[in-house]
C-alpha positions as CSV (number, residue, x, y, z in Angstrom):
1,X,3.4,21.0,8.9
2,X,0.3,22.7,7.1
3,X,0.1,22.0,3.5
4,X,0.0,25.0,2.0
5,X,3.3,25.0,0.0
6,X,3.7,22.9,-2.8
7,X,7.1,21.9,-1.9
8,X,6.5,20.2,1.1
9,X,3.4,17.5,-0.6
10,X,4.5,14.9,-2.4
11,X,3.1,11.5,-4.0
12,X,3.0,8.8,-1.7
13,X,2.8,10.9,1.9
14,X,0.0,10.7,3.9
15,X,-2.2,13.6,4.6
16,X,-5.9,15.2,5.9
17,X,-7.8,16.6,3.2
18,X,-11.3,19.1,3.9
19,X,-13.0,17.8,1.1
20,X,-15.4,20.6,-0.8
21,X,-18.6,19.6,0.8
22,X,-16.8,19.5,4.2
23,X,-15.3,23.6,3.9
24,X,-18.3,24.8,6.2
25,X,-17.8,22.0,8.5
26,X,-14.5,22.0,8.9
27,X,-14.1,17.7,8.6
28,X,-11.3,16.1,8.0
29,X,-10.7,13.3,5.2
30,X,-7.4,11.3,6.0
31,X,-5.4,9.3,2.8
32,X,-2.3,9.0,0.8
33,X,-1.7,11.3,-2.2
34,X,-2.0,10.0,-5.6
35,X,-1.5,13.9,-7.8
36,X,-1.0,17.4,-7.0
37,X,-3.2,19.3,-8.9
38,X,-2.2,22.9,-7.6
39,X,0.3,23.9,-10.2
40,X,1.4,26.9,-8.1
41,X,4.1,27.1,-5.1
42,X,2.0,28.0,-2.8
43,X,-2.4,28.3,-1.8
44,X,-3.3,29.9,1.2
45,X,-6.5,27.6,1.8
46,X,-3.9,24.7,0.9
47,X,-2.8,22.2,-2.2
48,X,-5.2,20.9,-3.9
49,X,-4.9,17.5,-4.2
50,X,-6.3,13.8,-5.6
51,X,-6.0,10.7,-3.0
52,X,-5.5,7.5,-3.6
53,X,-9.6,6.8,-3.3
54,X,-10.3,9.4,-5.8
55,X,-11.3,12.0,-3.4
56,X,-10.2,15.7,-4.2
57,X,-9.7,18.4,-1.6
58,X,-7.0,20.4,0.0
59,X,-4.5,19.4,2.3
60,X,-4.8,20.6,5.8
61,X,-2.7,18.9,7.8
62,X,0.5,16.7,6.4
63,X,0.8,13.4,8.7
């Protein structure tokens, strides 16, 4: 599943992130998500979203 609807992320699932200063590279940060913080149903680069580490990106690739 690709994470770019809302509906399909929630708190607790685990997921792969591209992390800001990872867009151009294209590398993958894996964790468990602690918020949504993509209000909207739906991104086309993906939900943005805060892991349990603290690290913010948007979800790529739901596990």
């Amino acid at each position: 599943m690709n994470g770019t609807t809302r509906a399909n992320i929630q708190p607790g699932i685990e997921v792969k992130i591209v992390l800001k200063q990872d867009q151009r590279s294209g590398h993958l940060t894996s964790g468990i998500v602690k918020d949504l913080l993509t209000n909207s149903p739906s991104h086309p680069h993906g939900i943005k979203v805060r892991l349990e580490s603290g690290e913010v990106g948007r979800v790529k690739v739901i596990v």
